[in-house]
N, C-alpha and C positions, 0 to 999 in steps of 0.2 A: 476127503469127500466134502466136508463142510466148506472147504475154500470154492468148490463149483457152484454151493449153492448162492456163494456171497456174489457171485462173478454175475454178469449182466448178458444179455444172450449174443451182442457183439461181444465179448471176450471168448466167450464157451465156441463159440463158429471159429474165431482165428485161433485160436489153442487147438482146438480140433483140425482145422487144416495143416498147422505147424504138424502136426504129429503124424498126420498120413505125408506131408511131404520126405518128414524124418525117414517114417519106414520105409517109402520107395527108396531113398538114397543108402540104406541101412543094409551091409553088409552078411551079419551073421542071423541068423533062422531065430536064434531067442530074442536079439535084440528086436527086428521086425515083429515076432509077438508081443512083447511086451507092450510096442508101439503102439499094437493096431487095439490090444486089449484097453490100453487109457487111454485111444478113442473112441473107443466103444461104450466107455462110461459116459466120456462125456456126451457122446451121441446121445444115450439115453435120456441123461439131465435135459439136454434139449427139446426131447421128448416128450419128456413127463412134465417139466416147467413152461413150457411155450407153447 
């Protein structure tokens, strides 16, 4: 969590798209949550910092 806060809001955007592209391509049900839930956090950083 402290590494998103160092990150600037262009990295926290393309990390977050990296991850939703991950889980469309992502095969197995846990792996796609996993995905979709760290971008979910970063979503929020994005949120609550910008």
């Amino acid at each position: 969590m402290n590494s998103t806060l160092k990150m600037n809001y262009r990295e926290i955007t393309k990390k977050y798209s990296e991850l939703l592209n991950r889980a469309e391509s992502a095969t197995g049900r846990k792996e796609v949550v996993g995905l979709l839930k760290k971008a979910a956090k970063l979503k929020s950083q994005i949120e609550i910092n910008y």
